[in-house]
DOTI-983196 format. One record per residue: residue number from 1; residue in one letter; x, y, z of N, C-alpha, C, CB in turn. Coordinates in steps of 0.02 Angstrom, whole numbers. Each point is the difference from the previous one (the first is absolute). Glycine has a CB too. Layout:
<atom i="NUM" aa="A" n_c1="X" n_c2="Y" n_c3="Z" ca_c1="X" ca_c2="Y" ca_c3="Z" c_c1="X" c_c2="Y" c_c3="Z" cb_c1="X" cb_c2="Y" cb_c3="Z"/>
...
END
This chain:
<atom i="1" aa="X" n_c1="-456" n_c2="-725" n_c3="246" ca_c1="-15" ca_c2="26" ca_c3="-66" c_c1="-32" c_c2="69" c_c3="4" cb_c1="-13" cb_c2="-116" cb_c3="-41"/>
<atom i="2" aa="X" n_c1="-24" n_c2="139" n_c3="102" ca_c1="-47" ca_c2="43" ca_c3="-22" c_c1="46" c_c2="70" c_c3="25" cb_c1="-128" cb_c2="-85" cb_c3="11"/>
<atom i="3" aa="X" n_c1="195" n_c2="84" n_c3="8" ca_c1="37" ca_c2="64" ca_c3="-14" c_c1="33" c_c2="8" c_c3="-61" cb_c1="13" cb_c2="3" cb_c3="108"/>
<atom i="4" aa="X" n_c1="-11" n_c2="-36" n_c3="-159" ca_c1="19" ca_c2="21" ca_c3="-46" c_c1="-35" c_c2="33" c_c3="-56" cb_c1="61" cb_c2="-69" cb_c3="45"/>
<atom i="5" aa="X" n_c1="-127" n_c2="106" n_c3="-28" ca_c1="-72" ca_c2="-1" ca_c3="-40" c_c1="11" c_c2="70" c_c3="41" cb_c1="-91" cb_c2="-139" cb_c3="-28"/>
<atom i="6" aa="X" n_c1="46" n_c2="175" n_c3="-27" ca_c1="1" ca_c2="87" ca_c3="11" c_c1="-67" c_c2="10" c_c3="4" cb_c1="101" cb_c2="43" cb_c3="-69"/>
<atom i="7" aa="X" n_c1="-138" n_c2="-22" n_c3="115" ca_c1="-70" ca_c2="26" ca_c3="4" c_c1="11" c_c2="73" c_c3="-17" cb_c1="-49" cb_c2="-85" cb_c3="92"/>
<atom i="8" aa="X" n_c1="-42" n_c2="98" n_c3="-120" ca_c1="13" ca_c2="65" ca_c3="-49" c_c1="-71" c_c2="4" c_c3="41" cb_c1="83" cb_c2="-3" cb_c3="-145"/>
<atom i="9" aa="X" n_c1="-85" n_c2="86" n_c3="166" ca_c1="-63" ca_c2="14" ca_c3="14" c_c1="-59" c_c2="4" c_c3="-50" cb_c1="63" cb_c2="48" cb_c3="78"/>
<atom i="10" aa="X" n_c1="-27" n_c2="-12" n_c3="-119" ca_c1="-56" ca_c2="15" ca_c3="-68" c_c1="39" c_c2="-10" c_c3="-50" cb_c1="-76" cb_c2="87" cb_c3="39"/>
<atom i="11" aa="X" n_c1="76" n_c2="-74" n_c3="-115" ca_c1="8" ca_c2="0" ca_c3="-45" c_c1="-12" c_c2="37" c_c3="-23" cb_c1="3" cb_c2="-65" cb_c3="7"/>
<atom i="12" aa="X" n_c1="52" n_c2="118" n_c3="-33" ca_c1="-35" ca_c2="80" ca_c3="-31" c_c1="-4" c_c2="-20" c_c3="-66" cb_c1="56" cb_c2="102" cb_c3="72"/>
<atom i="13" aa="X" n_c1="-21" n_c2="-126" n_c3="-87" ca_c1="0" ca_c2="15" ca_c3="-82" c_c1="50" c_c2="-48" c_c3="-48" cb_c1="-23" cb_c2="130" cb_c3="36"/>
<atom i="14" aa="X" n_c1="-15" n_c2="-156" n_c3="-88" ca_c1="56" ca_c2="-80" ca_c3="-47" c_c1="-6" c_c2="40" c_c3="-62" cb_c1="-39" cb_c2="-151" cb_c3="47"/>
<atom i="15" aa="X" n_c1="98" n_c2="127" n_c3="-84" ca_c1="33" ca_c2="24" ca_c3="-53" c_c1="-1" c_c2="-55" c_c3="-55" cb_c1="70" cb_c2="77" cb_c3="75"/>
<atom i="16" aa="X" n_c1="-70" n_c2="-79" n_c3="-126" ca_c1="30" ca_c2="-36" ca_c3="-48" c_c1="33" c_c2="10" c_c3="-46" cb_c1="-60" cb_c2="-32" cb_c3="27"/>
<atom i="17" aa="X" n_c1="122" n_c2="32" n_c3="-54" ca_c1="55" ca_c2="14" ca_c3="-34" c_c1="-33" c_c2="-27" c_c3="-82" cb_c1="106" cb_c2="-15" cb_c3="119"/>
<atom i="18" aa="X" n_c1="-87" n_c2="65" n_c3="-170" ca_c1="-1" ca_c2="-36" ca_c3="-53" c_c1="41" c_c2="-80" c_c3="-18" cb_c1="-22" cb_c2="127" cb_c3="-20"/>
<atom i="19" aa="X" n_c1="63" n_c2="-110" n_c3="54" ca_c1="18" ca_c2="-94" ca_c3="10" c_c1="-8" c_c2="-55" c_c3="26" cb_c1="45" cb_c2="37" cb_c3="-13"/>
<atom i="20" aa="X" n_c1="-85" n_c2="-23" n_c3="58" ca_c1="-61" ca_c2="-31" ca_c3="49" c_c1="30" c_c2="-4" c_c3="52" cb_c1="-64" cb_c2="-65" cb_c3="-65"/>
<atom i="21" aa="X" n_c1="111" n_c2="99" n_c3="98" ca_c1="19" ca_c2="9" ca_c3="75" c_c1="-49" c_c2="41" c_c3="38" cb_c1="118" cb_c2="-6" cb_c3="-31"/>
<atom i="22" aa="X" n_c1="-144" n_c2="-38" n_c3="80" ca_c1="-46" ca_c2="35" ca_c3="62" c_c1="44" c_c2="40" c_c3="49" cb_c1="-86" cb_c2="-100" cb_c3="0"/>
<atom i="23" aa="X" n_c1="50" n_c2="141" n_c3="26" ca_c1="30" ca_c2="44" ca_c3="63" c_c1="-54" c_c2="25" c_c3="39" cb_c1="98" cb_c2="40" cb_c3="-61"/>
<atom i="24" aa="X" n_c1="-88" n_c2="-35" n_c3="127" ca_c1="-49" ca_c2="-2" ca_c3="45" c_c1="41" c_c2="47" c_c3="34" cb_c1="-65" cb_c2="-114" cb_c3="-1"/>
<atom i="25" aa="X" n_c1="17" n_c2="193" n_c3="28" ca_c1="5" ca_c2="46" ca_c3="35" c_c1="-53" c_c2="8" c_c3="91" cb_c1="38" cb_c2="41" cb_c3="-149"/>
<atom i="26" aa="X" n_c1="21" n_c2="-54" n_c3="192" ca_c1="-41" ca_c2="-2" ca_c3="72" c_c1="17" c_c2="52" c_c3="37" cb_c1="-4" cb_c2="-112" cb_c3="7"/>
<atom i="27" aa="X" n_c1="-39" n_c2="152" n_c3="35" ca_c1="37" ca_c2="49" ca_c3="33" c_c1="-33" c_c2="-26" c_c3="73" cb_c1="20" cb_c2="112" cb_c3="-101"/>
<atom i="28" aa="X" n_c1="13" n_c2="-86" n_c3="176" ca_c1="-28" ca_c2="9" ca_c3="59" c_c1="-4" c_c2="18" c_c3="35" cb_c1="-1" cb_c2="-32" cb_c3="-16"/>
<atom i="29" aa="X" n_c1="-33" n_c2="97" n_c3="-12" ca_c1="-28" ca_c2="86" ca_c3="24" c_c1="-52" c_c2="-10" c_c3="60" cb_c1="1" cb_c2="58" cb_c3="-134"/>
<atom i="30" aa="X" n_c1="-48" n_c2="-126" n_c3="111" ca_c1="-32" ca_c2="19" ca_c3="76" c_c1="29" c_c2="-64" c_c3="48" cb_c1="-129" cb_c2="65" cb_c3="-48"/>
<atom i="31" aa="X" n_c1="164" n_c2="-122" n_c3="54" ca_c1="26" ca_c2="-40" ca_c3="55" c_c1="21" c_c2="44" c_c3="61" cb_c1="41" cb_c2="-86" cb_c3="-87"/>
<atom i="32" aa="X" n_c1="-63" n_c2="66" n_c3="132" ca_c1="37" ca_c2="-3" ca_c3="68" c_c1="63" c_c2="-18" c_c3="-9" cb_c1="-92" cb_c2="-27" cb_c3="58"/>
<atom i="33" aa="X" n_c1="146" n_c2="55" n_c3="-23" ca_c1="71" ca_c2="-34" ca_c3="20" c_c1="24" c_c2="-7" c_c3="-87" cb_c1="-32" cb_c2="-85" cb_c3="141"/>
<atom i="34" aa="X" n_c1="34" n_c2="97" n_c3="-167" ca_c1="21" ca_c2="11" ca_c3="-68" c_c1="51" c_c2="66" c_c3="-23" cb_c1="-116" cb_c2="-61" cb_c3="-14"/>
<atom i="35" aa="X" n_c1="158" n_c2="59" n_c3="-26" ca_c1="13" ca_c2="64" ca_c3="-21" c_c1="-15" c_c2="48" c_c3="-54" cb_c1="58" cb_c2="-48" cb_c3="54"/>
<atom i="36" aa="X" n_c1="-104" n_c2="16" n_c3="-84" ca_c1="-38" ca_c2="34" ca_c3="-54" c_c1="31" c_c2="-13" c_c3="-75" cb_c1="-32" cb_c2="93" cb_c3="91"/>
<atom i="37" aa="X" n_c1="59" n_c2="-158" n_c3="-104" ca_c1="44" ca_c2="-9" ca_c3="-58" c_c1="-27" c_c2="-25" c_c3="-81" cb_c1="76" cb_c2="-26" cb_c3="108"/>
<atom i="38" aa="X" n_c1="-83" n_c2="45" n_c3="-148" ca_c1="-12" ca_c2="-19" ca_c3="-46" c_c1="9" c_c2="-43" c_c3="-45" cb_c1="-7" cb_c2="66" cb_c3="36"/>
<atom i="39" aa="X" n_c1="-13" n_c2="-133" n_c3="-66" ca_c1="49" ca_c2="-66" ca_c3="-7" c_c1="-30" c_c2="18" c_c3="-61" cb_c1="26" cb_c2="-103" cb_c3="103"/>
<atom i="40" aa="X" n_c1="24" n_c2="93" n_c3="-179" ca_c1="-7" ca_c2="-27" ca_c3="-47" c_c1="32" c_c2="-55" c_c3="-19" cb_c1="-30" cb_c2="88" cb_c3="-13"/>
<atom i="41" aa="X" n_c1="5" n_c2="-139" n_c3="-8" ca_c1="60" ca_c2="-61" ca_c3="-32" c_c1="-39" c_c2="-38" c_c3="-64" cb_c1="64" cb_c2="-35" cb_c3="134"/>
<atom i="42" aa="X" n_c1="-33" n_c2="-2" n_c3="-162" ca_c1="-17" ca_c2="-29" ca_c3="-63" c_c1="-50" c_c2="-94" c_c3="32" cb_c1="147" cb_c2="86" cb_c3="-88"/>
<atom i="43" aa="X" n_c1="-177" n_c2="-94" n_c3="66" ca_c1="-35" ca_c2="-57" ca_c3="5" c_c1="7" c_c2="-60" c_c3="-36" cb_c1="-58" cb_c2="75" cb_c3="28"/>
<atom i="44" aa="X" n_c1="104" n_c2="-65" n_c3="-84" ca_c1="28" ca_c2="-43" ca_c3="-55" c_c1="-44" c_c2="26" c_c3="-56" cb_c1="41" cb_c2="-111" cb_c3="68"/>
<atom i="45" aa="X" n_c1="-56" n_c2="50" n_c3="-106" ca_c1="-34" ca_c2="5" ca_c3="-80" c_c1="-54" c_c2="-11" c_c3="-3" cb_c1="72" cb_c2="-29" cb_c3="-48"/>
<atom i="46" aa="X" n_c1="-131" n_c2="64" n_c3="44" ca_c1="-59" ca_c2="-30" ca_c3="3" c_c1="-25" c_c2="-26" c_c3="-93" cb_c1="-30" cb_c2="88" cb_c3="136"/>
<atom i="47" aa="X" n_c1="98" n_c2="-96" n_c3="-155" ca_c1="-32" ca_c2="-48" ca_c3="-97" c_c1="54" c_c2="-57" c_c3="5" cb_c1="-35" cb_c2="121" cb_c3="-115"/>
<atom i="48" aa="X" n_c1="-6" n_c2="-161" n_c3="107" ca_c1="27" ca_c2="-78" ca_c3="5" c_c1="45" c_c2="7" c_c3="-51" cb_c1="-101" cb_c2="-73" cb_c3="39"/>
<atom i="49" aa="X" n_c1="143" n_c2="19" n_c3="-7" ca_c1="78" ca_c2="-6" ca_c3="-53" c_c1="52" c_c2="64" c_c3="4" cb_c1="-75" cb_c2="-66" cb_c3="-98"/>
<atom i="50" aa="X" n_c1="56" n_c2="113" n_c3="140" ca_c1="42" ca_c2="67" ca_c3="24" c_c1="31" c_c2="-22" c_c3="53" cb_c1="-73" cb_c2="87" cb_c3="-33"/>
END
């Protein structure tokens, strides 16, 4: 199970959509062995019944 799970160093920055879609911004500028990539993706709905 535990390769299918994404570790995030930090957490730059969460969003919330007027429609209640979350999005979560990660970057990894300082990792070792990394290439410095910037992840945005959506988190789903944070309003029940969305």
């Amino acid at each position: 199970m535990a390769d299918r799970w994404f570790v995030l160093e930090e957490i730059e920055g969460l969003a919330i959509a007027p429609s209640g879609g979350a999005f979560v911004i990660a970057d990894y500028d300082r990792v070792d062995d990394t290439s410095g990539e910037t992840v945005f993706w959506s988190i789903g709905s944070v309003i029940a019944g969305k």
